[in-house]
C-alpha positions as CSV (number, residue, x, y, z in Angstrom):
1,X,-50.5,43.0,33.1
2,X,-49.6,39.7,32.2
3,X,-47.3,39.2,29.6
4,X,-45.7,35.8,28.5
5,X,-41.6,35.6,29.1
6,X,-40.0,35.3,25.4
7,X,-38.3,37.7,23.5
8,X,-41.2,39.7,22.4
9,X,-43.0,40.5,25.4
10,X,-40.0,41.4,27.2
11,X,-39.1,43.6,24.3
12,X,-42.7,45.2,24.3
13,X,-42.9,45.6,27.9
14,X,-39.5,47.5,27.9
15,X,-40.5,49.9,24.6
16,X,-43.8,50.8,26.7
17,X,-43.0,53.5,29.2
18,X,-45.9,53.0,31.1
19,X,-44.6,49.2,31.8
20,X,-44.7,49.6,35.9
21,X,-41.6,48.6,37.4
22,X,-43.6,45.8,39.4
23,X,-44.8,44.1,36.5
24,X,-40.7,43.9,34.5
25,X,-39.7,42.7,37.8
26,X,-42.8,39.8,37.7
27,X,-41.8,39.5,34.0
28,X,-38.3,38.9,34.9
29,X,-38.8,36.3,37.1
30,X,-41.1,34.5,35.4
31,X,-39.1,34.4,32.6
32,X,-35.8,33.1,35.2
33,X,-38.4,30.6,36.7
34,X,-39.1,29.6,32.7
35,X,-35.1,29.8,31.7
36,X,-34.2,27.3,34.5
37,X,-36.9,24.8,33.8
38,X,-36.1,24.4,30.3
39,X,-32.0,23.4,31.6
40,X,-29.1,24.5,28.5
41,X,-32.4,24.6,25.6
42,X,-29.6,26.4,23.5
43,X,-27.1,23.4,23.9
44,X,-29.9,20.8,23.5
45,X,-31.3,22.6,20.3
46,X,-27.3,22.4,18.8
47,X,-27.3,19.0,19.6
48,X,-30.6,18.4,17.9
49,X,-29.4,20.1,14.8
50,X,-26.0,17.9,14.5
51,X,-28.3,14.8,14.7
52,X,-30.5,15.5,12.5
53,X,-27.5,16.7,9.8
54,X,-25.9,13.2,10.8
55,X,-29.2,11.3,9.2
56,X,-29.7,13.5,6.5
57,X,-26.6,12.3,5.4
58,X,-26.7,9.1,6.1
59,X,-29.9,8.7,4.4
60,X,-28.6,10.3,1.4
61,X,-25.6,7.9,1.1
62,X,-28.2,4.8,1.7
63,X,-30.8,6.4,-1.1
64,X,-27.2,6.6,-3.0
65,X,-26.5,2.8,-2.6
66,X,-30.1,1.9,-2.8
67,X,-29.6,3.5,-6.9
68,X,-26.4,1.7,-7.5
């Protein structure tokens, strides 16, 4: 079985009872070997958003200006 490690094949494989027990364990650390490669991807992503909220509103207070 092979099965990519996000949300919804780990959610698939565990609905299916006939999932063997060798394949969640392969899909669990695939998707460990996947988590640690990507570092904090939740913290980075915040961090991301915050940015790009920072030059939305800087551009919208320049466009502002620029009208004035």
């Amino acid at each position: 079985m092979t099965l990519i490690a996000y949300g919804v094949a780990i959610n698939t494989a565990l609905k299916n009872p006939r999932t063997k027990l060798e394949d969640l364990k392969a899909l669990r650390e695939h998707a460990r070997s996947l988590m640690k490669a990507q570092g904090d991807l939740k913290g980075a992503l915040g961090k991301l958003e915050k940015e790009i909220k920072a030059r939305q509103g800087a551009a919208k207070k320049a466009a502002k200006k620029k009208k004035k």
